[in-house]
N, C-alpha and C positions, 0 to 999 in steps of 0.2 A: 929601397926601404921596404923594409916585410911589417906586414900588420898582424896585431896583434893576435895571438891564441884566441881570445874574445872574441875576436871581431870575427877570424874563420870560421866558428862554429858557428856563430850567429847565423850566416847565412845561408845554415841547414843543409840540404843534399842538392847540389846544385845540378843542372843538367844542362850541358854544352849541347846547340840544335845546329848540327852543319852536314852539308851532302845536300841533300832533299834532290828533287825532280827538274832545276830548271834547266836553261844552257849553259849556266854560270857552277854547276856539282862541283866541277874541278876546283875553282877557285875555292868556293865554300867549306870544302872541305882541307885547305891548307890554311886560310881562316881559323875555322874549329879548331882545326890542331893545335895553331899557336895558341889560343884562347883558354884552349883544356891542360895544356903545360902550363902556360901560366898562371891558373888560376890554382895547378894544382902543389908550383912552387910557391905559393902564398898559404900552404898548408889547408887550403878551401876541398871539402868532399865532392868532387865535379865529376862527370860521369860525362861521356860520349852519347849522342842520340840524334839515329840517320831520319827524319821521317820520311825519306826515299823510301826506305829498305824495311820500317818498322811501321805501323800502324796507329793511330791517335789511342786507342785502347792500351795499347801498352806501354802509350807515353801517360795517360792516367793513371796506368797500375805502376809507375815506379815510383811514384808518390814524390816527386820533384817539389823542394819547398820554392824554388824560382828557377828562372831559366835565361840564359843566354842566345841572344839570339844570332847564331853567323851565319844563317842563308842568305844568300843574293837572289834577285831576280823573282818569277813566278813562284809561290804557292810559300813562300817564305817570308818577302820583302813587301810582299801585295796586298797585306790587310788579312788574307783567308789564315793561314795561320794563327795569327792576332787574334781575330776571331775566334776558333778553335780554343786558345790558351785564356780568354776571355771565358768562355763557356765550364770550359771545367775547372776555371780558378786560381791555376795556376801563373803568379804574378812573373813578367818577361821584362825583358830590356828594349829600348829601344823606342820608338811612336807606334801608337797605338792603329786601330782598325784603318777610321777614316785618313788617318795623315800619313800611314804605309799607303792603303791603295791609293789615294790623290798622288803624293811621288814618284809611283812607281807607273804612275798614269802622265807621262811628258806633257801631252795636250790639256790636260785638266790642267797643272802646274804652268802652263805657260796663262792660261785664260785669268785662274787667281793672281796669278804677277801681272801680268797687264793690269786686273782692275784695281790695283793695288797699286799702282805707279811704277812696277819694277821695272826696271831696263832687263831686256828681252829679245833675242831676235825676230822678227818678220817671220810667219809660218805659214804653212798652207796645208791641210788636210787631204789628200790623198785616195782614192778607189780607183777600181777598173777602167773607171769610164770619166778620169778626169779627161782636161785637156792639158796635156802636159807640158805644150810650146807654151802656153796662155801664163800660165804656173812659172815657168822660167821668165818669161818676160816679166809678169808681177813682180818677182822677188829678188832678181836678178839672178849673172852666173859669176862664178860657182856656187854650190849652194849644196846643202848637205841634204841628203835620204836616211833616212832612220825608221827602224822598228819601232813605234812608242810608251813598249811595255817591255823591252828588254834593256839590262845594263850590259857593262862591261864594253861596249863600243860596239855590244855583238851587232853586225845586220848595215851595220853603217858605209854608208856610199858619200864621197865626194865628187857633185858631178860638174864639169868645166866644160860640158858641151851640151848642145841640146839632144842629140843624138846618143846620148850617154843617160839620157834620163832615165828611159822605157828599161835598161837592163839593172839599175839601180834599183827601179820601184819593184821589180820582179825578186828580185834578194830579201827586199826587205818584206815584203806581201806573204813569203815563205813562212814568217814567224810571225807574224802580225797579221788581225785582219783590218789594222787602220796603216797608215802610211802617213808620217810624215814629215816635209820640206821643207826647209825651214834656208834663211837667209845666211850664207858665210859672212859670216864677223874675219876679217884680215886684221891678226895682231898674235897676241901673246897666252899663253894658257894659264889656267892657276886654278887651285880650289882652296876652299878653305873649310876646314872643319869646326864643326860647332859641337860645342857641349853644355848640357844644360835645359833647363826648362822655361818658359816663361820669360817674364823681366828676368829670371837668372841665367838665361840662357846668353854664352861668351865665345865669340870666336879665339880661334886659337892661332898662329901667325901664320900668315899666307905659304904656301907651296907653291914655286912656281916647275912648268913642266916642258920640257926640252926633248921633243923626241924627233929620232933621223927623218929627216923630210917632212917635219909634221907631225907623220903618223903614229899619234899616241893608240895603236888599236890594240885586238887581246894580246895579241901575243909581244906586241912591247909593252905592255901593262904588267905582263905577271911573267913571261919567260925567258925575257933574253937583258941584259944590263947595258942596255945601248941607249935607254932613257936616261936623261939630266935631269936632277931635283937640287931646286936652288930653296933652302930656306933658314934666312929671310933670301928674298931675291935683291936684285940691284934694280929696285924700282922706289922713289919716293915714298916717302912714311905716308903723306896725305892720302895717298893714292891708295897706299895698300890699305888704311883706316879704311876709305871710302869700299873698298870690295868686302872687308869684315864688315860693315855696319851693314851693307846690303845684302849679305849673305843669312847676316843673324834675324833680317829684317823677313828674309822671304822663307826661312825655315820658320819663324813663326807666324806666318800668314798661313802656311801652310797646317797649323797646329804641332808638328815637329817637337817631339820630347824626347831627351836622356842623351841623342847623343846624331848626328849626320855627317854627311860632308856635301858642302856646295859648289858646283863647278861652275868658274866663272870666264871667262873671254874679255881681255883686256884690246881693244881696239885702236892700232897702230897710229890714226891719223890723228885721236883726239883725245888718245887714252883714257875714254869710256870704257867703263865695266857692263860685261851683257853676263844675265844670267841662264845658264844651259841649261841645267836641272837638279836634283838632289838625290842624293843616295841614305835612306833612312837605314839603312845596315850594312855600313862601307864595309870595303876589304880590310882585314886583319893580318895578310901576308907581310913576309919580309919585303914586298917592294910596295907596300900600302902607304899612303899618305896619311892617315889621318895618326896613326904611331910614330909618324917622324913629325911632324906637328907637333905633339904629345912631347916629343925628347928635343925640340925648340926652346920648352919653357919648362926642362927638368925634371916632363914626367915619363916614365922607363914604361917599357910595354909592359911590364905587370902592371905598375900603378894603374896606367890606364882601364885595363882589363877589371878591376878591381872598381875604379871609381864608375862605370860604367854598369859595373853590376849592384853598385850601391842602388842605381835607379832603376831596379827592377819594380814595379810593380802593376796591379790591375788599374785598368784605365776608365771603365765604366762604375761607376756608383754601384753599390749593392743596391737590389733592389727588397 
């Protein structure tokens, strides 16, 4: 369904933000892409803009009445931009300063869900001069190694031995200078996307994720079609209620506005829901989940695109 003449112009010269600087460019920029087609088969004036390649200067001299935000990762996803678009005015998509850098920060987001009662896995914080046999024992094995500022699954170790740790933590130390280990949940995958703000804020129906050997990593994310996406899946309605309420619960704890997705770990023995983390500016590509969610309950990737750009605006109060 196309909206109206009206409504297109209303929302002035729009500027599509995808590409930037992080490890995630790639994806970002097939994001963008889809986001600036589609915004611009709804007859919306949308314009492309890399801030990789361009300078915050001449994202203020195009005189952008709002903007779209489809970076992932660093300098996009993390608050600083937010900030930046905050400063000179121009109203964006998406969570604002503090609830981008909290998300994009694993370890902060796991510390708020804990005091918050969220189910969570078991972590452990990571440097040079931990003790690593100590660490495995704590948490048990296997047990996952992660970068705790980058998405996309970049940097991510499964380790099954203890002898496997030290080259795990080395991968992930690469891109991060925190590290961290966190307990294997043994069970099922799923995210769920949220949209919304506040009390208005509604999950959308579960995704669940199916990939060879487990390995949901980048390049079964976005490159190859050997991923399964079940939605709805063939899990109990209670069940999947209970991972949308917890999902919508821990994006707003988070302060989480306009629009995310939340990754959740359904646990084999007692089909407990654990919560992984959140992505305040999910992927937009054709193998994105938060768009097949969206076409679960009728809404087409324009619409989405469109009702997501409805909630553009600035986050801080004038002062």
């Amino acid at each position: 369904m196309s909206i109206s003449k009206e409504e297109a112009q209303s929302f002035g010269k729009v500027g599509v933000l995808f590409g930037g600087r992080s490890a995630e460019r790639e994806v970002s920029i097939m994001s963008g892409s889809g986001v600036l087609e589609a915004l611009r088969g709804q007859g919306i004036d949308a314009h492309p803009f890399d801030p990789g390649q361009r300078s915050l200067g001449e994202l203020e001299a195009e005189k952008f009445d709002r903007v779209f935000i489809a970076l992932h990762g660093r300098l996009g996803e993390d608050g600083t931009l937010q900030g930046a678009l905050e400063l000179l005015g121009i109203p964006y998509t998406g969570s604002g300063v503090m609830a981008s850098s909290v998300g994009m920060d694993k370890i902060t987001t796991k510390v708020l869900w804990q005091k918050a009662g969220l189910p969570t896995p078991d972590y452990a914080l990571l440097d040079g001069q931990s003790d690593l046999p100590a660490v495995a024992a704590q948490l048990g094995l296997p047990l996952i190694v992660k970068p705790p500022h980058e998405g996309s699954s970049i940097g991510i170790t499964k380790v099954n031995a203890v002898d496997e740790f030290q080259a795990a933590y080395d991968v992930a130390a690469k891109l991060d200078d925190e590290v961290l280990a966190e307990s294997f949940v043994t069970g099922r995958e799923f995210t769920v996307a949220v949209l919304g703000t506040g009390a208005a804020a509604r999950a959308l129906p579960v995704v669940e994720i199916v990939a060879p050997e487990g390995k949901y990593d980048y390049q079964n994310k976005y490159f190859t079609d050997d991923v399964q996406y079940f939605c709805p899946p063939q899990l109990d309605e209670a069940v999947q209620a209970e991972m949308g309420r917890i999902a919508v619960e821990a994006y707003r704890t988070l302060g989480c506005e306009g629009w995310a997705r939340v990754d959740v770990l359904l646990r084999t023995s007692d089909n407990r829901p654990f919560l992984l983390e959140v992505n305040t500016s999910p992927g937009m590509t054709t193998h994105s989940l938060v768009p097949m969610a969206a076409r679960a309950v009728g809404l087409s990737y324009e619409e989405l695109c469109v009702e997501i750009l409805r909630t553009a605006r600035l986050k801080n109060k004038k002062v």
